[in-house]
C-alpha angles and dihedrals in degrees: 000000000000107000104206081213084066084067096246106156120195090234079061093055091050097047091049088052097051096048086055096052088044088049085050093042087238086111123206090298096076088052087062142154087042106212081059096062093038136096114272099233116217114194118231120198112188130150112248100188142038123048098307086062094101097051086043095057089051086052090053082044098059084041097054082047091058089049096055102036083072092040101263089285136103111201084344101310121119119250108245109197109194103189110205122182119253094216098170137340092277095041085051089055087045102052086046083059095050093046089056097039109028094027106038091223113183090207150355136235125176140054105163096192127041088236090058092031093056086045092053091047094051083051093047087053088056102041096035095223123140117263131201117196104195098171119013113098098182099152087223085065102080094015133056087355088051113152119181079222088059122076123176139203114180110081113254119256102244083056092051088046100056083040089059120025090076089074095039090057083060083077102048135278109260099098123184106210114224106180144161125253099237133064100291101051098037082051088063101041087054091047097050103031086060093054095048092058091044090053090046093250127149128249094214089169147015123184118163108198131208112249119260086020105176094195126058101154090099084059106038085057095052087051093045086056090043092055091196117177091233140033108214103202129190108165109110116192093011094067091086089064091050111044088052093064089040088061092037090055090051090253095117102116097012095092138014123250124202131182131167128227095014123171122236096221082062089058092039094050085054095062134219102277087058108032129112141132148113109248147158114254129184093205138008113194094218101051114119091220095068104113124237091275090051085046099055087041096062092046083048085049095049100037096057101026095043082237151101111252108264115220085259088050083058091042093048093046098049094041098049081045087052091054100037086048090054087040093052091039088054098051088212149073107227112120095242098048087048088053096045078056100053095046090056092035117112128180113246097220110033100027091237120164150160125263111244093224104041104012093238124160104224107206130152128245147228138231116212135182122193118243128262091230124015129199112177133066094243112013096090100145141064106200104226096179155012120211128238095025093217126039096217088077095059095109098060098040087059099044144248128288083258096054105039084053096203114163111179110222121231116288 
């Protein structure tokens, strides 16, 4: 696998090769044509910097992971990744728009929050280039923003929401909202918020919060007056942040905190003196259901990275899978023949696919708690649930063609 960081230029493939066919006596002809004997260049948008940083390097990780397990090729061409930042939600359209047209990427995988990810999709539908979302969860993504070029793993908020509120309405129904200012915050405050009302429950709170906020003691202290029985957070990579200065104010174990779609290297990066919450996860590397794929995949995962597979090391790795499979399956690198791919393509051990009218992955998901006490460096939850509880009831859970109200634009 060729890493466009490493500094391999494509000028530099093709001079190695024809020095190879000189030093044979076969010459540059017998190499032709040129894009056959090249790499086949997959586009990577991740955010490099900011708090979501951290989620966004195991999702490069489990990338990276994909790409190896089929020794780094696709029908005998080497797989090329070229990582590009994702700095803003306008830096994150722009630099789609460098991989496609500078790069000559056949495809993209990535968008590590909903506001680049959205972005990213409305490029994909311009420039008709496959597009694999492996993180965001904004709900408009596959629904009312559908492309056929866009695919997406992460299950959508509104899904999540229904998923989880049952168990939060176990605690009480007086909730206090702590959400991001940005898609994907302001997505879960207008989920739940909707099913709180419908099951008779109290907003006893509402704070949006700038992201990449450093200080949350002004809030902590407007929820500790409230006294609400949940704290409904939506604030990503910022709940690290958060969750330390709520243990650091005594309010670890006073109230329950909940969150949906977290990432286990946020827990991890609180550590165990500060940790707590209730959230939604898509994969827990401990958890005796991961099939033997899943399974490889982690002891790949610990054995080169010194570290146990985070729940976006497992979503990396299935969603660029997903794309080198379809790549491979299509025996060709033109967009539409790419997509065709991806709407027939399943995964072998799972079963995962993507729905035909929206290209939504539908996965269940799993409801965590962290621990009381915990002893290890990396085991922080006990999972206390799957929903749904049988996976023959994915489609409705995620809803009907009706509901979800994706129209694919022309192509």
């Amino acid at each position: 696998m060729n890493l466009r960081q490493s500094g391999t230029t494509r000028r530099s493939l093709l001079t190695a090769a024809g020095a190879a066919g000189a030093a044979t006596g076969l010459g540059m002809p017998f190499i032709r044509p040129a894009e056959a004997a090249g790499p086949i260049r997959i586009g990577v948008l991740l955010a490099k910097t900011g708090s979501i940083a951290g989620q966004a390097q195991y999702l490069w990780y489990g990338t990276q992971l994909a790409a190896a397990e089929r020794g780094n090729k696709i029908n005998g061409r080497p797989i090329e990744l070229v990582w590009y930042d994702e700095p803003s939600t306008q830096g994150a359209e722009q630099n789609f728009r460098k991989l496609v047209q500078e790069e000559k990427v056949v495809a993209v995988v990535g968008g590590t929050l909903s506001s680049f990810a959205l972005a990213e999709e409305a490029a994909a539908q311009e420039l008709k280039i496959p597009y694999v979302c492996n993180n965001a969860a904004a709900t408009e993504m596959t629904g009312k923003n559908c492309s056929r070029y866009t695919f997406r793993l992460n299950t959508p908020v509104n899904v999540q929401a229904d998923m989880f509120a049952p168990f939060l309405m176990g605690y009480g129904k007086k909730w206090y909202f702590l959400t991001a200012s940005y898609a994907f915050g302001q997505d879960i405050a207008k989920s739940f918020k909707a099913l709180l009302k419908a099951a008779g429950g109290t907003i006893v709170g509402d704070d949006t919060v700038p992201l990449n906020t450093a200080d949350y003691s002004a809030y902590i202290l407007k929820i500790r007056a409230a006294k609400p029985d949940v704290v409904l957070g939506g604030l990503a990579g910022d709940l690290g942040t958060c969750l330390k200065q709520w243990n650091d104010m005594g309010m670890k174990g006073k109230i329950p905190f909940a969150e949906i779609a977290i990432g286990d290297s946020d827990v991890w990066s609180v550590g165990p003196q500060a940790a707590t919450g209730i959230y939604t996860s898509l994969w827990w590397y401990k958890n005796p259901a991961n099939t033997p794929a899943e399974k490889t995949m982690a002891a790949a995962h610990e054995k080169k990275y010194g570290k146990p597979a985070a729940d976006k090391s497992w979503m990396g790795w299935l969603a660029a899978r997903s794309l080198f499979e379809s790549i491979e399956a299509a025996k060709s690198t033109k967009s539409m023949a790419i997509v065709e791919a991806l709407e027939h393509w399943k995964d072998s051990g799972s079963g995962a696919s993507y729905r035909s009218f929206d290209h939504q992955m539908l996965l269940s998901n799993l409801v965590v708690q962290v621990k009381p006490k915990i002893t290890t460096k990396w085991d922080y939850f006990n999972v206390i649930a799957t929903v749904p509880k049988n996976k023959a009831d994915l489609a409705k859970v995620y809803g009907t063609e009706a509901e979800v109200g994706c129209h694919f634009p022309p192509t």
